[in-house]
C-alpha positions in Angstrom: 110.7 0.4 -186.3 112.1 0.3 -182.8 113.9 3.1 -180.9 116.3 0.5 -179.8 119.4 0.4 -180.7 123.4 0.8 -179.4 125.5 -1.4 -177.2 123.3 -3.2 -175.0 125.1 -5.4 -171.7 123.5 -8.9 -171.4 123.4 -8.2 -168.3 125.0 -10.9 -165.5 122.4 -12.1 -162.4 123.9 -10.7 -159.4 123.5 -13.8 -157.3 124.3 -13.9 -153.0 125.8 -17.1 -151.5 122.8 -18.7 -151.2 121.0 -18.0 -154.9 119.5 -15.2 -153.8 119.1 -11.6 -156.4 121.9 -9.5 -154.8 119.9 -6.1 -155.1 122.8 -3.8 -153.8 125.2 -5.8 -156.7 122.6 -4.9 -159.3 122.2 -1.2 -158.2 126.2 -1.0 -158.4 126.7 -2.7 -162.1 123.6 -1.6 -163.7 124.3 2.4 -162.3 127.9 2.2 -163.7 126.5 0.8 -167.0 124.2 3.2 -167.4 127.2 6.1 -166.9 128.4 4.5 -169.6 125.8 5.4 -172.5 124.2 2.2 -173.0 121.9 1.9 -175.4 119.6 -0.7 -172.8 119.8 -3.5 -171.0 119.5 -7.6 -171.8 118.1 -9.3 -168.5 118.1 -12.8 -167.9 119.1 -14.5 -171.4 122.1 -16.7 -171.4 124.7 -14.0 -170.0 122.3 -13.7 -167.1 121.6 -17.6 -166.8 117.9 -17.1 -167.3 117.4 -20.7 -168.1 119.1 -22.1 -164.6 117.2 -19.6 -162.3 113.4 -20.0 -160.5 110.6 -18.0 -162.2 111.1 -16.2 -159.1 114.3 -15.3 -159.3 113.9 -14.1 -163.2 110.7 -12.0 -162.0 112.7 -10.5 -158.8 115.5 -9.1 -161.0 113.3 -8.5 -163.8 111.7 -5.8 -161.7 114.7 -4.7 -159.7 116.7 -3.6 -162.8 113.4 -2.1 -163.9 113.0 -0.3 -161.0 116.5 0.8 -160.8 117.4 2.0 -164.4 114.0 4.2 -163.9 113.7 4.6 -167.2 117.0 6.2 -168.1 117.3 3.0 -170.6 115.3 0.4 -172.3 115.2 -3.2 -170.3 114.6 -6.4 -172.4 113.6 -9.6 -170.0 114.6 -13.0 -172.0 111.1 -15.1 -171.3 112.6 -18.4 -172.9 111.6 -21.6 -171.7 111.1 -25.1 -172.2 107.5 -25.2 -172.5 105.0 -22.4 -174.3 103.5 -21.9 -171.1 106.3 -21.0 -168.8 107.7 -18.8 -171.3 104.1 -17.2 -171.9 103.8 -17.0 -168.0 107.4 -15.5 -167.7 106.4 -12.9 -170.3 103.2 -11.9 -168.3 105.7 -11.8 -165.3 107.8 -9.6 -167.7 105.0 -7.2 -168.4 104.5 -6.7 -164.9 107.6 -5.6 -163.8 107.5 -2.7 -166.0 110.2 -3.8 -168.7 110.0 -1.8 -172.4 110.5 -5.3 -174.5 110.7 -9.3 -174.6 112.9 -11.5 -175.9 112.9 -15.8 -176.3 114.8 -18.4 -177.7 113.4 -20.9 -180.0 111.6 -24.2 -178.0 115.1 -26.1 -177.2 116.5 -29.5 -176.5 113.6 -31.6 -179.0 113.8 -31.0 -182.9 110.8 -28.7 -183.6 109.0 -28.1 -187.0 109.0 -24.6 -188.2 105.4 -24.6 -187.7 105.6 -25.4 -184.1 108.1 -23.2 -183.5 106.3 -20.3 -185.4 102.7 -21.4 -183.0 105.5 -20.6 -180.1 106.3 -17.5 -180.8 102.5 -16.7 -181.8 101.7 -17.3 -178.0 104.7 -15.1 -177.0 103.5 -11.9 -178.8 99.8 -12.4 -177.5 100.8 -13.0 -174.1 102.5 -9.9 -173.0 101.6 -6.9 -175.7 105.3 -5.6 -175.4 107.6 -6.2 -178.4 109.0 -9.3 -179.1 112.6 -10.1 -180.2 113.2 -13.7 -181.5 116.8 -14.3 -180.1 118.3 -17.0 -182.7 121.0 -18.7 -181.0 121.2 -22.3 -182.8 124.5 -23.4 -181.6 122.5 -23.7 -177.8 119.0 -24.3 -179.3 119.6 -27.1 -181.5 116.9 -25.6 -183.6 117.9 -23.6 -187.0 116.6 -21.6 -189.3 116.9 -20.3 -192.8 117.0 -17.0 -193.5 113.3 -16.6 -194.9 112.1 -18.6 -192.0 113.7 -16.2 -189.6 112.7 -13.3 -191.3 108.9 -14.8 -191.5 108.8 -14.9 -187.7 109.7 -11.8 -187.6 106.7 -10.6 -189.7 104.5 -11.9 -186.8 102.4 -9.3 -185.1 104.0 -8.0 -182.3 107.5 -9.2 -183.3 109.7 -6.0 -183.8 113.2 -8.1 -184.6 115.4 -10.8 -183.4 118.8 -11.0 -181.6 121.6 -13.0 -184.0 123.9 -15.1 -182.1 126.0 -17.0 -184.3 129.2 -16.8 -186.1 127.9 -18.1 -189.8 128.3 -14.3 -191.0 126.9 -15.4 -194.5 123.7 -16.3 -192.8 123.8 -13.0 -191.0 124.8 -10.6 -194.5 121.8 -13.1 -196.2 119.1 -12.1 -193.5 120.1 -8.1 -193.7 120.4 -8.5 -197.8 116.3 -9.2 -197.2 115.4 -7.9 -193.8 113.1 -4.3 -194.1 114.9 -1.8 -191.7 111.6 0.2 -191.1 109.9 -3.3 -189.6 112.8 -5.5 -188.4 115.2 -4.3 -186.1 118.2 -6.5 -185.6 120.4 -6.9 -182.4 123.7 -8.5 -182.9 125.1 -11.1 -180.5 128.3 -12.6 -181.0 130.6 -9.8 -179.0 133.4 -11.2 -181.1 131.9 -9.8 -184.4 130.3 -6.6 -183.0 132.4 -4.6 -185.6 131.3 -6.5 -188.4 127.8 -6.8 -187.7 127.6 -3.1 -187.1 129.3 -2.8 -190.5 126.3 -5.0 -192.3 123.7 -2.8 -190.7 122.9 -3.6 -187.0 120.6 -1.2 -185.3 122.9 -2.0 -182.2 124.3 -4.8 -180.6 123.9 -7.3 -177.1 126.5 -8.6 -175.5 128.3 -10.5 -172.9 131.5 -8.5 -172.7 129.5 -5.4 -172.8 128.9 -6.2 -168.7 133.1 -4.8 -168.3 133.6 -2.9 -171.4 130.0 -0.9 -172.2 132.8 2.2 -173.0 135.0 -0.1 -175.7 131.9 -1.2 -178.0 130.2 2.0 -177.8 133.8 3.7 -179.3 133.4 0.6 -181.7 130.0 1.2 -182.6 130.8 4.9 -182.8 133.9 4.4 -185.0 131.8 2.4 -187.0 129.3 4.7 -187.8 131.4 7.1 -188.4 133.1 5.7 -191.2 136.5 5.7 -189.0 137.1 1.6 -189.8 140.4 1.5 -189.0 139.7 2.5 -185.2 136.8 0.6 -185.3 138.8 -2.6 -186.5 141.4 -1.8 -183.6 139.0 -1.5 -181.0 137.6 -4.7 -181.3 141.0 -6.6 -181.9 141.8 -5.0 -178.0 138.3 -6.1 -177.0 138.9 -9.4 -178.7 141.9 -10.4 -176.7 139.5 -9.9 -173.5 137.3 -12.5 -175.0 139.8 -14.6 -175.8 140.6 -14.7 -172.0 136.9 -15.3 -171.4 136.9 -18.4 -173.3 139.7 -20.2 -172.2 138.0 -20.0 -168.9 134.9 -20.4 -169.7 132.6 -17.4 -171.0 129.3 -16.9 -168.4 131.2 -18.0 -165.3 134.5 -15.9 -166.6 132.0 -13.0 -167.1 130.8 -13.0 -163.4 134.4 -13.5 -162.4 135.8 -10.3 -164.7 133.0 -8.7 -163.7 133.8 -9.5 -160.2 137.5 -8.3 -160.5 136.4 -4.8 -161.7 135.0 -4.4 -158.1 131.2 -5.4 -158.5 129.9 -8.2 -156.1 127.7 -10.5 -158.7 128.7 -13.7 -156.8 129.1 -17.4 -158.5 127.1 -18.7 -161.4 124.7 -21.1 -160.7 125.4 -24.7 -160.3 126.2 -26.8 -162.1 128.2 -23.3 -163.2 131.7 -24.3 -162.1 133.0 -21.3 -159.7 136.2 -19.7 -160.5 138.3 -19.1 -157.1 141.4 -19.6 -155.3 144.4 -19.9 -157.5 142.2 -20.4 -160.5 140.6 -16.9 -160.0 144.3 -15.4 -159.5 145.4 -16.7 -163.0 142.4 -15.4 -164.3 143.2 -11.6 -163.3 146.5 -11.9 -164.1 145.6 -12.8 -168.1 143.1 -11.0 -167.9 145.4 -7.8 -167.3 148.2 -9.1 -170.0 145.3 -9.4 -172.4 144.8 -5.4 -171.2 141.2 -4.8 -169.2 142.6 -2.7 -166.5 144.4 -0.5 -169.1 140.9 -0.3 -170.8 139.1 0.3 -168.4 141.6 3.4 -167.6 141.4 4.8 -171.0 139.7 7.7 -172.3 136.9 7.2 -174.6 136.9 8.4 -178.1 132.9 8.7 -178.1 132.2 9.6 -174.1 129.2 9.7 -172.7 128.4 12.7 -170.1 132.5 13.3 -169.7 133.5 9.3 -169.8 131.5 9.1 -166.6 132.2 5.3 -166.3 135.8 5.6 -166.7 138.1 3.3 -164.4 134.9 1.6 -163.6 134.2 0.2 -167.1 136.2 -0.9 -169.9 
């Protein structure tokens, strides 16, 4: 099985004013996660809005956050694509840059047979000879799966597990009831349920929030592992009034904007991304502080990593 495992940022796309990868943003966020104790890094998947950026600019950050964790942490590029042979060509781009793992949605938009779908992933795991993680996100792929089929793609060659974004937990406990741990490792997705999917038997999860709190779900996943439930289950109610926030504003442009309000310059999303500025970005910090991120981020860890290095940087 896979090394990797622990709390793992999705991370955002530090984007400049006119689309271009903000290296000196990157170096910032991904140096402060990485003081954190993250378990890796998540680049371009729906977070990072892989699917709205050029090849270019998913190989350009691909290899900057590459070159820049340095092998202090594992980096997963997200290849998906609309077509088998942009996402095999993003993979090969992938390979290139030096990252440890890839990672792609199902084919999206049309209805595909399992069979298709299965031919997809085929390519992917040929293309690149890095592991390959089936990220299962139906609610944004249109595309489902039972259990058995996702645990059959999985039993590909070259396929080392899948990242599970959804909130059907029954699906999730149904897939770990049958998954083998020594072939399969599973990343969990929905940063609402980190606590719970940890509980079921995660290796680790990947996360959106984990961009401004990497130091809140490590303590969760910590808490968790250590039997301590009832901190655990605390921990993520504090973490899950941050989301909360996040979604009333809208989750991947209200990630670059919390991200942004804890001092690190990752710019807009891309359009059609709406921006969130002015008076709108003033509410925004202002719930975002009742629903208690700046008192996070200010807190001491229960589980620190190299003396809570990250503290008042990251939640």
């Amino acid at each position: 099985m896979s090394s990797f495992a622990g709390i793992w940022p999705a991370l955002v796309s530090p984007l400049g004013s006119e689309g271009e990868i903000n290296e000196r943003a990157t170096q910032e966020l991904v140096a402060a996660l990485l003081a954190a104790g993250i378990g890796g890094l998540y680049v371009c998947g729906g977070t990072g809005e892989g699917i709205l950026l050029s090849r270019e600019q998913r190989r350009r950050l691909a290899k900057a956050v590459v070159d820049i964790t340095a092998g202090q942490a594992p980096v997963m590029v997200h290849v998906g694509a609309l077509t088998t042979a942009e996402a095999v060509a993003l993979a090969q781009d992938a390979a290139a840059s030096g990252c440890d793992a890839i990672s792609a949605v199902p084919p999206f938009y049309y209805s595909y047979s399992f069979e298709a779908i299965e031919a997809h992933y085929r390519a992917l795991a040929a293309a690149s000879g890095l592991p390959l993680y089936v990220y299962y996100i139906p609610g944004a792929t249109g595309n489902a799966l039972s259990p058995e089929q996702l645990l059959e793609l999985c039993a590909l060659e070259g396929v080392a597990g899948f990242k599970y974004t959804s909130l059907d937990m029954l699906f999730f406990s149904q897939v770990m009831a049958r998954r083998d741990p020594a072939r399969t490792t599973v990343l969990s997705g929905p940063d609402e349920l980190c606590f719970s999917c940890q509980a079921l038997g995660a290796e680790g999860a990947i996360g959106t929030t984990y961009n401004i709190a990497p130091r809140l779900f490590g303590d969760i996943r910590a808490a968790c592992l250590a039997g301590d439930v009832a901190t655990a289950r605390e921990l993520q109610f504090a973490a899950n009034r941050v989301i909360g926030v996040l979604i009333r504003y809208g989750v991947i442009h209200g990630i670059k904007a919390a991200v942004r309000l804890l001092g690190f310059d990752v710019g807009q999303g891309v359009p059609p991304m709406p921006a969130i500025a002015g008076a709108t970005y003033a509410a925004f910090e202002a719930d975002m502080a009742a629903a208690g991120l700046l008192a996070l981020r200010d807190r001491r860890a229960l589980y620190p990593h190299a003396g809570d290095a990250a503290r008042g940087r990251l939640a």
